[in-house]
DRENPA-729059 format. One record per residue (C-alpha): residue number from 1; x, z, y. Coordinates in Angstrom, 3 decimals, always signed. Each point is the difference from the previous one (the first is absolute). Last residue first. Layout:
ZABA  seq         x         z         y
ZABA  NUM         X         Z         Y
...
***
This chain:
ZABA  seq         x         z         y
ZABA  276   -23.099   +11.682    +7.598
ZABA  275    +2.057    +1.934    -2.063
ZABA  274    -0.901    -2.082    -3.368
ZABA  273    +3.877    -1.297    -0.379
ZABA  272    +2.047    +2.485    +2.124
ZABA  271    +0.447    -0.698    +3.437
ZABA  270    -1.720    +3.269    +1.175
ZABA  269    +1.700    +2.336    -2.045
ZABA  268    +3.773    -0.823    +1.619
ZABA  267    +0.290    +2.593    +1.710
ZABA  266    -2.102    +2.908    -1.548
ZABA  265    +3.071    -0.408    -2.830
ZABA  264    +2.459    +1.301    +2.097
ZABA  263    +3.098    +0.778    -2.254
ZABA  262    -1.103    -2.709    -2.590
ZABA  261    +1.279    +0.998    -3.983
ZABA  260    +2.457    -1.670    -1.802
ZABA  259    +1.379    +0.719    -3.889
ZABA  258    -4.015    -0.263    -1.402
ZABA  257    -0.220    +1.593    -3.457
ZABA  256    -0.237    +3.269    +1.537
ZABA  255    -3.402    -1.104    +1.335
ZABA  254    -0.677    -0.171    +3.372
ZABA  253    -1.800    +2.313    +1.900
ZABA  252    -0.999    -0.752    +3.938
ZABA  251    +0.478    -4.128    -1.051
ZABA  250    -2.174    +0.007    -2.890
ZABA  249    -1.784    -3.040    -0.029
ZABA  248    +2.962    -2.042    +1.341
ZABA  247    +1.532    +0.158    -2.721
ZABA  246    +4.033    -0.730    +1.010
ZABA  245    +1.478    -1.993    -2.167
ZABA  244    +2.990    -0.998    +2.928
ZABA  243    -1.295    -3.728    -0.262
ZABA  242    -3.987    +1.019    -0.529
ZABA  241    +0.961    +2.333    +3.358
ZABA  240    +1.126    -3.304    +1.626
ZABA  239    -3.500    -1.809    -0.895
ZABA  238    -2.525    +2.799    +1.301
ZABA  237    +2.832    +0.021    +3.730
ZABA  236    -0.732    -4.100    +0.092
ZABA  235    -3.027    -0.056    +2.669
ZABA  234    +1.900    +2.540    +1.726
ZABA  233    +3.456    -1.905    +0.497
ZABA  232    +2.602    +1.518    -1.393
ZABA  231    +2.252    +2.614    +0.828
ZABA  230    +2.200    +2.637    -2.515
ZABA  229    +1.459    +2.777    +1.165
ZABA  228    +1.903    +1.922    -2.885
ZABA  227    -0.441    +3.794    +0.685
ZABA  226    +0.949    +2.125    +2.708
ZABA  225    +3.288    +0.696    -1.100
ZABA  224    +1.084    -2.595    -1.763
ZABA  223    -1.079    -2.200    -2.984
ZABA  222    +2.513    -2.455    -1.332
ZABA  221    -2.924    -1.143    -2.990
ZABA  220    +2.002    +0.931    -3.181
ZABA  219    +1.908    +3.186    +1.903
ZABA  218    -3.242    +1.064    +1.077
ZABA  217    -1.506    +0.041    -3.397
ZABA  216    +2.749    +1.527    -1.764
ZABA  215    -0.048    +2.860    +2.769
ZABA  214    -3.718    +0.588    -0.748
ZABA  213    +0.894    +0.185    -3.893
ZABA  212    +2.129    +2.565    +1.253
ZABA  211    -2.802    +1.940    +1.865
ZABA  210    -2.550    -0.347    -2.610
ZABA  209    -2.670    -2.852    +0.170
ZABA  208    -3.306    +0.934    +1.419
ZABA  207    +0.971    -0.521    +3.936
ZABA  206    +0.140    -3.978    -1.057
ZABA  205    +3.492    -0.668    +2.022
ZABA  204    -0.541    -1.612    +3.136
ZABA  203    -1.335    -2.802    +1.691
ZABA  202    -0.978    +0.136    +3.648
ZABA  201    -2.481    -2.642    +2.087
ZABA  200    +0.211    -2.513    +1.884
ZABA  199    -2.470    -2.533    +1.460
ZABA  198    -0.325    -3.236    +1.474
ZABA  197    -3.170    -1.010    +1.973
ZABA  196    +0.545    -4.362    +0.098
ZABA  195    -1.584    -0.689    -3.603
ZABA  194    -2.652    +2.854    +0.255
ZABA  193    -1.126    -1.144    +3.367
ZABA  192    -0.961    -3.454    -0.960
ZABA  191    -1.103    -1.636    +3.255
ZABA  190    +3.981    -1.509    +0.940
ZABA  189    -0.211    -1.829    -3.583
ZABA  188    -3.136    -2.445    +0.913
ZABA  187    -3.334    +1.094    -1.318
ZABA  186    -1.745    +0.646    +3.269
ZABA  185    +1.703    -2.801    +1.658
ZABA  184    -2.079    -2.384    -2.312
ZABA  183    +1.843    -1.850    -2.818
ZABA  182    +0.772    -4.284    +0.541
ZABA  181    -2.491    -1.798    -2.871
ZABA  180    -0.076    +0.647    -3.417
ZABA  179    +3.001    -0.587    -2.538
ZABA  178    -1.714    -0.058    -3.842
ZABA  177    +1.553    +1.695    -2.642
ZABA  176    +0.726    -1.282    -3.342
ZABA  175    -1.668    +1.774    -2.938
ZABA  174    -0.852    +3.903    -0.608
ZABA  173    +2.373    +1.897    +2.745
ZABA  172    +0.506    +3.564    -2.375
ZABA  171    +4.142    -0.133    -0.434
ZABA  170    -0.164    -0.434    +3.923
ZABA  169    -1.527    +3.063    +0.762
ZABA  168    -1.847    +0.515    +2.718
ZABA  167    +0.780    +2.670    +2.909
ZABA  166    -2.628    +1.016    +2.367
ZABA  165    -0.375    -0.468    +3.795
ZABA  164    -3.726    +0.514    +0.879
ZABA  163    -2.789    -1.987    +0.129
ZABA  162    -1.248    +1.209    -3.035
ZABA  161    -1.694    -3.799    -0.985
ZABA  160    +2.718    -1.647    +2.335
ZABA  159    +2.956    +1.363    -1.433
ZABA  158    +3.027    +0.638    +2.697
ZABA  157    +3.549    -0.745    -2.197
ZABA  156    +2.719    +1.879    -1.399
ZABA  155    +0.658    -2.306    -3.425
ZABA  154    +1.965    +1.471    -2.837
ZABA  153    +2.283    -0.185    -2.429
ZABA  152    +0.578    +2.167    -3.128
ZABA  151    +1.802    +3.367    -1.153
ZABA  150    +2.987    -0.128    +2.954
ZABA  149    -2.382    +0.028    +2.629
ZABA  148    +0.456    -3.213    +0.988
ZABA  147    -2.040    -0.727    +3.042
ZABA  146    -0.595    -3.518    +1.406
ZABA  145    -1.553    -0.003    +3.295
ZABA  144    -2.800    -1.496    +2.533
ZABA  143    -2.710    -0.593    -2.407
ZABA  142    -4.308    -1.361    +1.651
ZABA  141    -1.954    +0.383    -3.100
ZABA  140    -3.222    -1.456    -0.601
ZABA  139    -1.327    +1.409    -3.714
ZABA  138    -1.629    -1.580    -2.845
ZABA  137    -0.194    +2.305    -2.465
ZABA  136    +2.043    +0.290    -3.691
ZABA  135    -1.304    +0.585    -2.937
ZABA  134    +1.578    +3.607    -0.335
ZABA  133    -2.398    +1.088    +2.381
ZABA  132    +0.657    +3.399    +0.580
ZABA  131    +2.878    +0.464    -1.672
ZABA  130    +1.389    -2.833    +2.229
ZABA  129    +0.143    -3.622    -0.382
ZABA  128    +0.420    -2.222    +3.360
ZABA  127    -1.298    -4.030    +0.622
ZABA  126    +1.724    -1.045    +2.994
ZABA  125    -1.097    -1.308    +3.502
ZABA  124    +2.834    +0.481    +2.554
ZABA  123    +0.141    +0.288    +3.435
ZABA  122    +2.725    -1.859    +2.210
ZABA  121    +2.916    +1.402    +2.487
ZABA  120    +2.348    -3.054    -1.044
ZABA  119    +2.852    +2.017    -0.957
ZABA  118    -2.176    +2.573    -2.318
ZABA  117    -2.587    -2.885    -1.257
ZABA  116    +2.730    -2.461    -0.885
ZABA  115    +1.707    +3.346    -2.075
ZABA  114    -2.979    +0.497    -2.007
ZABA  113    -0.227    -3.744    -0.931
ZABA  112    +3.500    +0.318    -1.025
ZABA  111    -0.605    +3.237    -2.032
ZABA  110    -3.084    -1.625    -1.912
ZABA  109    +1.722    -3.207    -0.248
ZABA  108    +3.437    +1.800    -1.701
ZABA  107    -2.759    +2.033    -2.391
ZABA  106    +0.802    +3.134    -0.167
ZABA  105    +0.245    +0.935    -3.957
ZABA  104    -2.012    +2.932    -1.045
ZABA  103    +2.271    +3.157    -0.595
ZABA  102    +2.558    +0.679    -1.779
ZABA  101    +2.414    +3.162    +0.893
ZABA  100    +3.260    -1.030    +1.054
ZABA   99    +2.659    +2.976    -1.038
ZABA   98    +3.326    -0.954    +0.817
ZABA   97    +3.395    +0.386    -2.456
ZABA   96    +3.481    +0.336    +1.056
ZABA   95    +2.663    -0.857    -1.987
ZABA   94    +2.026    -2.478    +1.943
ZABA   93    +3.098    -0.863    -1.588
ZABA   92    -1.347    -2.128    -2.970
ZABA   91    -1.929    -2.161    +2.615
ZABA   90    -3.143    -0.152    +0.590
ZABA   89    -1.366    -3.783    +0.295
ZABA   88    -1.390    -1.805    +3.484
ZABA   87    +0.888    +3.126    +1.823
ZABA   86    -2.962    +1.191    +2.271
ZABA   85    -0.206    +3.505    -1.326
ZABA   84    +3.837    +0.384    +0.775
ZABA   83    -0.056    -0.780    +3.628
ZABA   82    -2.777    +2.166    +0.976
ZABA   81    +1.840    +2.887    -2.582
ZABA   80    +3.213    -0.467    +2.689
ZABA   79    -2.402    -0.123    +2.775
ZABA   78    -1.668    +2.802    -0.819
ZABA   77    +3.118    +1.977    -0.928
ZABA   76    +1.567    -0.913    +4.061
ZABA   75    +3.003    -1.299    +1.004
ZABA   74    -1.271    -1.750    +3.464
ZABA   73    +0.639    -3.844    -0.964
ZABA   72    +1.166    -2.978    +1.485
ZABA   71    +3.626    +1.473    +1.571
ZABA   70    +0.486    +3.566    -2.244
ZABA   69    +3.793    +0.613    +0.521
ZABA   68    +2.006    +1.053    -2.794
ZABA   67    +3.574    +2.273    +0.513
ZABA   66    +1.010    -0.529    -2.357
ZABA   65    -0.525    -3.403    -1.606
ZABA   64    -2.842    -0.422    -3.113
ZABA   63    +1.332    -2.151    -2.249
ZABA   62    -0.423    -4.143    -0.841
ZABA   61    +0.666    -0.160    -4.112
ZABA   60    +2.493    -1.429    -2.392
ZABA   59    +1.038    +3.951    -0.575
ZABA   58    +3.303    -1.402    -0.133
ZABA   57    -0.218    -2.829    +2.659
ZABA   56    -1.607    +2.369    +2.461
ZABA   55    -1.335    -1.903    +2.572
ZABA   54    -1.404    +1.900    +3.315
ZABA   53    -2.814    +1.964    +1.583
ZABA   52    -0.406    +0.811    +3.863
ZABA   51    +3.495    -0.842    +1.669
ZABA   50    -1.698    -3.154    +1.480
ZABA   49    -3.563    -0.223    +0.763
ZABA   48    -0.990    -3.923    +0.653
ZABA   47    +2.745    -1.650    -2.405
ZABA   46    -0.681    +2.367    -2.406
ZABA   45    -3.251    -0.246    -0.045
ZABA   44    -0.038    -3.611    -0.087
ZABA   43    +2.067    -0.304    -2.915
ZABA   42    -2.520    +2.145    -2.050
ZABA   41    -2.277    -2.147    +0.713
ZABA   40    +1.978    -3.260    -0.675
ZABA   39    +1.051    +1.730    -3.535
ZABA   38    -3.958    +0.735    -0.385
ZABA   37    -0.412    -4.203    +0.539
ZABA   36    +2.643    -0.692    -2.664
ZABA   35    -1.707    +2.223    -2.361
ZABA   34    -3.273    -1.665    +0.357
ZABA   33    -3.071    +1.565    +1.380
ZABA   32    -2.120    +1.944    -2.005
ZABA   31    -1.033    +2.438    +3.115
ZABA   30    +1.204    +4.105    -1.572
ZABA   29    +1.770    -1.458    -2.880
ZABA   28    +2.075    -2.720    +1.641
ZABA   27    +0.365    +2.904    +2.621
ZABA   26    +1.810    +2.651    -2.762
ZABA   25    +1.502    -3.152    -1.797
ZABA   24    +2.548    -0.663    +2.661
ZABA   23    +1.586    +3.556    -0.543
ZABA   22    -0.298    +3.225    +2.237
ZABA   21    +1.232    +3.530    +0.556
ZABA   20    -0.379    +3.424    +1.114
ZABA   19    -4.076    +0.145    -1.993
ZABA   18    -1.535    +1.005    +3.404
ZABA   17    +1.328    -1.420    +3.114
ZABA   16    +1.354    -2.953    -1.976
ZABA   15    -3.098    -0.829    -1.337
ZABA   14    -1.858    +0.439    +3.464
ZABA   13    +2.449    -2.458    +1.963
ZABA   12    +0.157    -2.524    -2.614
ZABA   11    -4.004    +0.456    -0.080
ZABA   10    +0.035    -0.398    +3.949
ZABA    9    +1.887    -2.976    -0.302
ZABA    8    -2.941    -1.741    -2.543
ZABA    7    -2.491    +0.733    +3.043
ZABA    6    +1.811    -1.250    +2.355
ZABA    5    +0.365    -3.141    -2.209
ZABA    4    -3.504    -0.474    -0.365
ZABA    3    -1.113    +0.703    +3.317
ZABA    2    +2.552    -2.623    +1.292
ZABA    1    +2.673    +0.829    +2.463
***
């Protein structure tokens, strides 16, 4: 089976999962393909998992069978939302809303160039802004990952002028980058200690909120006994407390304002931005 059309059965799968029930124009809305080529879709699924949704001449509508068997998909919210935000239109039926905050558009040959030099091992010569030097500098970098950290994208790569393993990001790359030649063992992936240490640490309630504003807050985030663990890798522990609005400045005594709080905050202190 084709990519393409794997992908298209997962979405009958997913919208029937969630919503109960299906029509042609819920996949002629999520690829723009024609209607006869949803109706061969939907066919398909059918044909492959029996007994999971049927036709329902009255409702004019495929419905959700009991029971329903998940074959191409695990059932999950983020992969429900996944499969909404990359819908071709929104639909009536679908009222869910994302926030995407703007930032500077990636460049595709800024990101493709970035990827050559990740498969293919290779430094890279780029021209990066900071607060510093909002110019831009020339700088030899040497990337070995992509990092999404939900507010922006990022490169984790060794920097020649710090020599060290720093992250750069991609919304600040001034012009096209230039691949280098193949990147020294010291900068390969394996020597970067903060990408392969992973560490956990415990969430729970912000110990200034009142006890059944505490039980709100552990209802909202499933926290148990012991707190929610949470593990990252260290390099990426200042980024997932931005996610969970965390301030890192004041991890010993948050303010009320805050609904999480970090259970061991000596922990994680040393991969915090400016810890070392």
């Amino acid at each position: 089976m084709d990519w393409h059309r794997q992908q298209r059965l997962r979405a009958i799968e997913i919208i029937t999962y969630w919503h109960g029930r299906l029509n042609t124009g819920d996949i002629i809305a999520a690829f723009g393909i024609s209607r006869i080529q949803a109706s061969k879709d939907i066919k398909e699924y059918v044909s492959n998992f029996p007994g999971n949704i049927y036709y329902s001449p009255s409702d004019r509508a495929y419905l959700k069978a009991k029971p329903f068997k998940l074959h191409l998909t695990i059932g999950s919210v983020d992969e429900y939302i996944d499969h909404i935000s990359r819908m071709s239109t929104r639909t009536a039926d679908t009222p869910i809303e994302r926030l995407s905050p703007h930032y500077r558009h990636l460049k595709p040959e800024v990101v493709s160039l970035v990827l050559q030099s990740i498969r293919d091992q290779k430094g890279l010569s780029v021209v990066y802004a900071s607060m510093n030097r909002p110019e831009g500098k020339r700088r030899t970098v040497h990337p070995h990952s992509l990092v999404d950290t939900g507010f922006r994208w990022h490169i984790r790569a060794f920097c020649d002028d710090r020599q060290e393993f720093r992250d750069f990001n991609l919304g600040r790359i001034i012009g096209e980058p230039e691949v280098l030649d193949s990147t020294p063992k010291y900068a390969l992936l394996n020597k970067d200690k903060f990408w392969s240490k992973k560490v956990s640490f415990s969430l729970v309630p912000n110990p200034a909120l009142s006890d059944n504003q505490k039980k709100v807050v552990e209802a909202e985030f499933d926290i148990k006994r012991g707190g929610l663990i949470v593990t990252t890798r260290a390099c990426l522990v200042h980024y997932l407390l931005q996610r969970y609005q965390i301030d890192s400045d004041n991890l010993e005594n948050p303010e009320s304002t805050q609904l999480l709080a970090v259970m061991n905050p000596d922990e994680i202190k040393p991969y915090l931005f400016g810890a070392n």
